[in-house]
C-alpha positions as CSV (number, residue, x, y, z in Angstrom):
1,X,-31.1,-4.1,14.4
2,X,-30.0,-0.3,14.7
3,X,-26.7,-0.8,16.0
4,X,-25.8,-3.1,12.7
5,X,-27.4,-0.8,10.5
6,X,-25.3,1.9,11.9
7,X,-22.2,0.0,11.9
8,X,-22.5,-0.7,8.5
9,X,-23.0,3.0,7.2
10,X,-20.6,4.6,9.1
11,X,-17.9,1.5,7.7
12,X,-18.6,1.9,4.3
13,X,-18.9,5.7,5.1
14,X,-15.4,5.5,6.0
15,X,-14.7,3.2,3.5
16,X,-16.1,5.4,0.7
17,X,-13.9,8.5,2.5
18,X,-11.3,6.8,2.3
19,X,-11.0,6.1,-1.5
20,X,-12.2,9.7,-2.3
21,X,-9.2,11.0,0.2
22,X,-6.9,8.2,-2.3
23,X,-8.0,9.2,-5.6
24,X,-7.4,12.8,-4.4
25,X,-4.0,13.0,-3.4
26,X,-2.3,10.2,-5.0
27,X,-0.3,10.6,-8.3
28,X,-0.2,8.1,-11.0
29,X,1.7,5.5,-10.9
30,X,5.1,5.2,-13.0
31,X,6.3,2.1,-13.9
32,X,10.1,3.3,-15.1
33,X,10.6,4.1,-11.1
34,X,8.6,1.5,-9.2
35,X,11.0,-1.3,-7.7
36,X,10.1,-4.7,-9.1
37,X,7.3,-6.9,-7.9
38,X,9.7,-10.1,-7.7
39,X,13.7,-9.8,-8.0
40,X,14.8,-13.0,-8.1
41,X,17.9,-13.2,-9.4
42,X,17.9,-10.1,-10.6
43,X,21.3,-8.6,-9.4
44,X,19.6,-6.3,-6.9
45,X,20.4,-6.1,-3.2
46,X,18.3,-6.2,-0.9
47,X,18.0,-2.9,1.5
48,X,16.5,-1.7,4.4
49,X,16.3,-4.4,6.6
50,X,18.5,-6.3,9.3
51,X,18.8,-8.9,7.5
52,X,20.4,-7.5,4.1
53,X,23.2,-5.9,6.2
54,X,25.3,-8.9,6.0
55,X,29.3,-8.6,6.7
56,X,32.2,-7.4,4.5
């Protein structure tokens, strides 16, 4: 019963430490730079992958 209490604090420990060390160093997010979530037929190429380097 000691071990799984333990377990449990020291995950949501780490869990909480975690989010604090998030909230403290991220910058908000702006949505005039973010790529979009789907771009379907959007006219954008696709990049940085194997696959999108297709032939000339």
């Amino acid at each position: 019963m000691k071990t799984r209490r333990l377990t449990a604090i020291v995950a949501l420990a780490s869990l909480g430490a975690l989010i604090a060390l998030d909230l403290g160093w991220s910058k908000p997010l702006d949505p005039y730079k973010a790529p979009p979530l789907l771009a379907l037929g959007s006219g954008q190429a696709a990049s940085g992958a194997h696959c999108a380097a297709l032939p000339h």
